[in-house]
N, CA, C and O atoms as a GROMACS GRO file, in nm:
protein
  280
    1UNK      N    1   2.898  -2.444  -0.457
    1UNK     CA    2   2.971  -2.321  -0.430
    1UNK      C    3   2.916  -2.206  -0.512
    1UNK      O    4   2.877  -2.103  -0.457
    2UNK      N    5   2.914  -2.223  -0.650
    2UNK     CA    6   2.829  -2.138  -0.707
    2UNK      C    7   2.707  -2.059  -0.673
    2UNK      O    8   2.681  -1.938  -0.672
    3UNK      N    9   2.642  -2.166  -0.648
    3UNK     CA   10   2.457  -2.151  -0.617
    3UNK      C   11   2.490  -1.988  -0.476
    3UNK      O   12   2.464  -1.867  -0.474
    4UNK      N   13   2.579  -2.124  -0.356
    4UNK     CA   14   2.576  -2.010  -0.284
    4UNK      C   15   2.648  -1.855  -0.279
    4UNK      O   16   2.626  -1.764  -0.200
    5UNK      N   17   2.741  -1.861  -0.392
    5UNK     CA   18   2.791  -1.677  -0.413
    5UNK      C   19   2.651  -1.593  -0.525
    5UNK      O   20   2.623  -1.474  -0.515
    6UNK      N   21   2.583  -1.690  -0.623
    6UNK     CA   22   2.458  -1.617  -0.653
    6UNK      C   23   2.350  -1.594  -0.551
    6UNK      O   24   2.277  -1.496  -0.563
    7UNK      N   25   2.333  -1.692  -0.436
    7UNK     CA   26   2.237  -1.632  -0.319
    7UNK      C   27   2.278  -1.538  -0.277
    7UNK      O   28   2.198  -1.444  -0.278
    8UNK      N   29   2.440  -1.504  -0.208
    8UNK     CA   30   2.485  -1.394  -0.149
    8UNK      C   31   2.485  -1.291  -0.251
    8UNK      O   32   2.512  -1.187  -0.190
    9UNK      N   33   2.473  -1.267  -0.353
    9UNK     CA   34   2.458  -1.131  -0.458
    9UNK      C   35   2.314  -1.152  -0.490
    9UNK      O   36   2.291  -1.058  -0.565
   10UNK      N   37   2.204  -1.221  -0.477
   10UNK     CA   38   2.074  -1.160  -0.445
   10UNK      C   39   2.063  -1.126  -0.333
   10UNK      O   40   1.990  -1.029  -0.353
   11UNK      N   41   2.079  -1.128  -0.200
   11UNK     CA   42   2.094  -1.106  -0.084
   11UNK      C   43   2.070  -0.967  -0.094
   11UNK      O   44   1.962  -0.909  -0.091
   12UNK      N   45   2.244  -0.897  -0.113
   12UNK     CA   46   2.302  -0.766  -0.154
   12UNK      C   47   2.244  -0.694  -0.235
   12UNK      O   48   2.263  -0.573  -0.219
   13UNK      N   49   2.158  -0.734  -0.342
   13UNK     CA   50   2.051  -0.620  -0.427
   13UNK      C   51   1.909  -0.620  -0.392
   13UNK      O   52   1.817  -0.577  -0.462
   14UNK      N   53   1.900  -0.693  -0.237
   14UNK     CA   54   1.755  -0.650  -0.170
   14UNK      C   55   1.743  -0.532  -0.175
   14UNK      O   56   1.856  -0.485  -0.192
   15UNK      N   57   1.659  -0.443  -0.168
   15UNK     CA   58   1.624  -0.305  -0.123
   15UNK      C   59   1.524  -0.340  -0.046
   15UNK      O   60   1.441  -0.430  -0.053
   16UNK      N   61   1.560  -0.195   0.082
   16UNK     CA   62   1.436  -0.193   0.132
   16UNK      C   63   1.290  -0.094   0.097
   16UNK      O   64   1.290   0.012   0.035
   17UNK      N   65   1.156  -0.174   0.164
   17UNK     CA   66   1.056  -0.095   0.150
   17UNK      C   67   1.046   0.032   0.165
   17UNK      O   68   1.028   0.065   0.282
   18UNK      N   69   1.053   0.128   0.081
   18UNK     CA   70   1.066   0.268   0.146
   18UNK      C   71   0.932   0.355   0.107
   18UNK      O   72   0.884   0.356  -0.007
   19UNK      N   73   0.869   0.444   0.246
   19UNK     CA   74   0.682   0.480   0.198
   19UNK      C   75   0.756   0.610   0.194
   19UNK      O   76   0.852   0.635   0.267
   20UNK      N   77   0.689   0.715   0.078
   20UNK     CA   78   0.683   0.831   0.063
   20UNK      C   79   0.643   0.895   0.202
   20UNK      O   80   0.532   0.858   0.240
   21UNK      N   81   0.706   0.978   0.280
   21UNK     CA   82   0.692   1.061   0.350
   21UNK      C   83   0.762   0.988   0.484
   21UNK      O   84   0.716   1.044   0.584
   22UNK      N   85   0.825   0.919   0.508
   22UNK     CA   86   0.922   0.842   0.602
   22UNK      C   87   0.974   0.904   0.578
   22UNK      O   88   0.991   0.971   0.477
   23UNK      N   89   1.045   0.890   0.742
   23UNK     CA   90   1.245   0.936   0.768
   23UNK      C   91   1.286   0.834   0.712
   23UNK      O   92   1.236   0.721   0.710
   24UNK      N   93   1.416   0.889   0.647
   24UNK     CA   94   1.519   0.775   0.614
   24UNK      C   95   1.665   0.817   0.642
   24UNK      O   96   1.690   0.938   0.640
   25UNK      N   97   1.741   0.749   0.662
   25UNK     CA   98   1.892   0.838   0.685
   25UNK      C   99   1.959   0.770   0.540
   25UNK      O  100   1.895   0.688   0.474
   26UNK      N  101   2.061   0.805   0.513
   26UNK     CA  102   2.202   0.794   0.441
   26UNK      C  103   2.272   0.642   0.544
   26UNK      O  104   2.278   0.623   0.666
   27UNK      N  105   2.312   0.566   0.438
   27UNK     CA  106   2.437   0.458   0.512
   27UNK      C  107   2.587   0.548   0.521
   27UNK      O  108   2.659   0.602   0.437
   28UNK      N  109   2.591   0.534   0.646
   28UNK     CA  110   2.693   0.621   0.723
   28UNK      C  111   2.656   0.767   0.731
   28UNK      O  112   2.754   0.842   0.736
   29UNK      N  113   2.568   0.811   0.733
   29UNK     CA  114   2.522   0.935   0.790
   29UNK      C  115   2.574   1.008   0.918
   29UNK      O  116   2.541   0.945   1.018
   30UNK      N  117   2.627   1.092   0.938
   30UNK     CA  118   2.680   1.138   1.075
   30UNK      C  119   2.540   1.162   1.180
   30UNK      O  120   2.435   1.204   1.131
   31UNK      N  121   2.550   1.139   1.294
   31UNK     CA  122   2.509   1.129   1.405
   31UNK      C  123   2.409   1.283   1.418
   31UNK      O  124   2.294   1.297   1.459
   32UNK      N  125   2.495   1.371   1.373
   32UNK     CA  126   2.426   1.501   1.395
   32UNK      C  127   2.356   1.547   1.337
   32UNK      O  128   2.291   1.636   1.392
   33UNK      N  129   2.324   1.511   1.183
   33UNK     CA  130   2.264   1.518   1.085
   33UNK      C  131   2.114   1.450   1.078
   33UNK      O  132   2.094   1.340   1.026
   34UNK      N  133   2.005   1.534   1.142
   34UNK     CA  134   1.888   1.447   1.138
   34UNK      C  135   1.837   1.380   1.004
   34UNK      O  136   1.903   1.403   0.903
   35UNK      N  137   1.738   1.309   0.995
   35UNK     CA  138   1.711   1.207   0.947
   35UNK      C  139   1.655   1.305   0.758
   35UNK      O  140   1.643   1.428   0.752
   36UNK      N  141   1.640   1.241   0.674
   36UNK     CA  142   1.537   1.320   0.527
   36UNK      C  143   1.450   1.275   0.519
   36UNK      O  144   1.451   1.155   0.545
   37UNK      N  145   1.339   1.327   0.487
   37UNK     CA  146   1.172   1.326   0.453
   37UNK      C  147   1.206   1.261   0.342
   37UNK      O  148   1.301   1.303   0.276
   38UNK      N  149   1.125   1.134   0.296
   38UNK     CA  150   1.119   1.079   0.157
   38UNK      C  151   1.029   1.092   0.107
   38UNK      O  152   0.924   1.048   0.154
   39UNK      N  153   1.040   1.184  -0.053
   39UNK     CA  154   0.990   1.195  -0.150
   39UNK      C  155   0.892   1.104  -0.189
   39UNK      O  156   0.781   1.071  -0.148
   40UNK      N  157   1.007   1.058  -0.332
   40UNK     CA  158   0.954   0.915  -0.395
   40UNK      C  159   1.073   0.856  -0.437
   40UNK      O  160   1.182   0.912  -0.446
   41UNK      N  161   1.049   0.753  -0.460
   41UNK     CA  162   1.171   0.616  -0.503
   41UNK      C  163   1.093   0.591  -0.647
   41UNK      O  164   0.976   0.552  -0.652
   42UNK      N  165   1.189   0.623  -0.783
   42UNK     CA  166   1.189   0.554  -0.867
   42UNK      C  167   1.268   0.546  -0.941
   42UNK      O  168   1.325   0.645  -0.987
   43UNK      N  169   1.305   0.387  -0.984
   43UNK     CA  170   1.390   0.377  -1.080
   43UNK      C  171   1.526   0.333  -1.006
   43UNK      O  172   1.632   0.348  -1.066
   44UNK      N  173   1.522   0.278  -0.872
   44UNK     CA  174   1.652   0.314  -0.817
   44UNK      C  175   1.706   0.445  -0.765
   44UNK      O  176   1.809   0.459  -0.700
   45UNK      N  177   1.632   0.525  -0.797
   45UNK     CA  178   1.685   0.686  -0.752
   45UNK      C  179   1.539   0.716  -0.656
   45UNK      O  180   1.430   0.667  -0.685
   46UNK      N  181   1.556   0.780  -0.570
   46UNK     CA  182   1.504   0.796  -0.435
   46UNK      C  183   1.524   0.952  -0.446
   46UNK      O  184   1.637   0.990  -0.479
   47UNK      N  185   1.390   1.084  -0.415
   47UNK     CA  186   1.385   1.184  -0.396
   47UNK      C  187   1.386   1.252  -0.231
   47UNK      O  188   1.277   1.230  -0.178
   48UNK      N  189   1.467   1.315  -0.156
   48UNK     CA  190   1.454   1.354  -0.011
   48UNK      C  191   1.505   1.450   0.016
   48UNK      O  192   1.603   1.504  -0.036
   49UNK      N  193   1.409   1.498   0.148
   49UNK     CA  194   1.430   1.614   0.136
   49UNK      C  195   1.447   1.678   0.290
   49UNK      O  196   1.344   1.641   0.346
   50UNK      N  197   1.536   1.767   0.399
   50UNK     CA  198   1.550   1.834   0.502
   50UNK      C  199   1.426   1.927   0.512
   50UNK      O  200   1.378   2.007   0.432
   51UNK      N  201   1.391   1.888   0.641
   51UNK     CA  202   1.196   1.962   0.670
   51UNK      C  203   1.254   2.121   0.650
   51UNK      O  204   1.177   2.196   0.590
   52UNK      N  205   1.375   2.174   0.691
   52UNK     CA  206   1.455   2.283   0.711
   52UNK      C  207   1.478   2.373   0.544
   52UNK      O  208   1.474   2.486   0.496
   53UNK      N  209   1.497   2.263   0.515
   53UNK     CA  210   1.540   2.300   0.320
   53UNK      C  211   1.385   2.349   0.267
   53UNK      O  212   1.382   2.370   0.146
   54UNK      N  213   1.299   2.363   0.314
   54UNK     CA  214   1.176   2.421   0.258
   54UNK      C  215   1.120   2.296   0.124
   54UNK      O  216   1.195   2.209   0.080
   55UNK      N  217   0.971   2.318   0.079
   55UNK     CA  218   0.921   2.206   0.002
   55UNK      C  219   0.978   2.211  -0.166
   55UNK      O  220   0.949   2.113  -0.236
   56UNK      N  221   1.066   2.333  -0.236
   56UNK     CA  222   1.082   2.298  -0.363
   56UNK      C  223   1.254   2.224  -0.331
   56UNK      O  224   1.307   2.181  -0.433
   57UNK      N  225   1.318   2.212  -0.228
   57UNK     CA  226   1.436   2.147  -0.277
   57UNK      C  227   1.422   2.032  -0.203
   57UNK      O  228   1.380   2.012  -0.089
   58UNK      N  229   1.488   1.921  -0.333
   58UNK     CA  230   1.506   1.806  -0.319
   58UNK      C  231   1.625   1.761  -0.360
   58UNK      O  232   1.667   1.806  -0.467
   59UNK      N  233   1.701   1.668  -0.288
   59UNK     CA  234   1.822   1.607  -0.285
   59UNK      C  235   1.814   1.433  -0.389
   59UNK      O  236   1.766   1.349  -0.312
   60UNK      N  237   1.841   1.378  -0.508
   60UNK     CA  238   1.821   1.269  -0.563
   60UNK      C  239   1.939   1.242  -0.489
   60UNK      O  240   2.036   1.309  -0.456
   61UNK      N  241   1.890   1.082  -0.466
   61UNK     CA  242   2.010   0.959  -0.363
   61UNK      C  243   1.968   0.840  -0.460
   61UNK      O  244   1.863   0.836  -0.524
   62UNK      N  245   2.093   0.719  -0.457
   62UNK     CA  246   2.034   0.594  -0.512
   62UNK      C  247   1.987   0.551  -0.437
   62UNK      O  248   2.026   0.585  -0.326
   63UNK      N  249   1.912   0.484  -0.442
   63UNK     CA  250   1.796   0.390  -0.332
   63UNK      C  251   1.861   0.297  -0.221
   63UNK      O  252   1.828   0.280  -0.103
   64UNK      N  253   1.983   0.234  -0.311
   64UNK     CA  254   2.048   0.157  -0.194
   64UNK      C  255   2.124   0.198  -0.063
   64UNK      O  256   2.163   0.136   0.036
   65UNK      N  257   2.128   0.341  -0.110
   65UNK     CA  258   2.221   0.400   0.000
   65UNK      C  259   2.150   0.461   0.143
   65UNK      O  260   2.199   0.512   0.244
   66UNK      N  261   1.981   0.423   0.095
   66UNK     CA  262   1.889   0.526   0.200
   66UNK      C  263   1.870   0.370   0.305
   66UNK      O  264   1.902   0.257   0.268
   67UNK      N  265   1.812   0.407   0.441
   67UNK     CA  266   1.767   0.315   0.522
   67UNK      C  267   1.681   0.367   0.604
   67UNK      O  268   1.706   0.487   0.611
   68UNK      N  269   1.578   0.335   0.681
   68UNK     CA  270   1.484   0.390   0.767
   68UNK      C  271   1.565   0.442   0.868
   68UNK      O  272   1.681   0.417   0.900
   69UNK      N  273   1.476   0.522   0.915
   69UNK     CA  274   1.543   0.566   1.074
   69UNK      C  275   1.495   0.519   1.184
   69UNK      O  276   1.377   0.520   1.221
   70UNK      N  277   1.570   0.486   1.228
   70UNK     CA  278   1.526   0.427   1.332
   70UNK      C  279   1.468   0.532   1.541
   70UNK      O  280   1.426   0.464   1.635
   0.00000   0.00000   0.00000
């Protein structure tokens, strides 16, 4: 029983692969809200940015919360 609640909490701190300059959305992102240009990921903190927001602003997200777009 053990073994398997430590598999399910490595499971849960997978992250995914994320390449600098991918779309990525927000988990639960609204529908209308297109996708963010990704920066860089380090440290757990993830840099992104709206093509619209021009190249000096950037938005920091934790890493777990970003996902590709699909």
């Amino acid at each position: 029983m053990a073994s398997s609640i430590r598999t399910a909490n490595a499971a849960a701190n997978v992250l995914e692969l994320l390449y600098p300059g991918s779309f990525v959305k927000l988990r639960n992102q609204p529908s209308d809200l297109p996708p963010f240009q990704l920066i860089q990921c380090r440290g757990g903190r993830c840099w992104v940015r709206q093509q619209a927001w021009g190249s000096l602003v950037q938005w920091e997200v934790e890493h777990q919360r970003l996902t590709t777009a699909a």
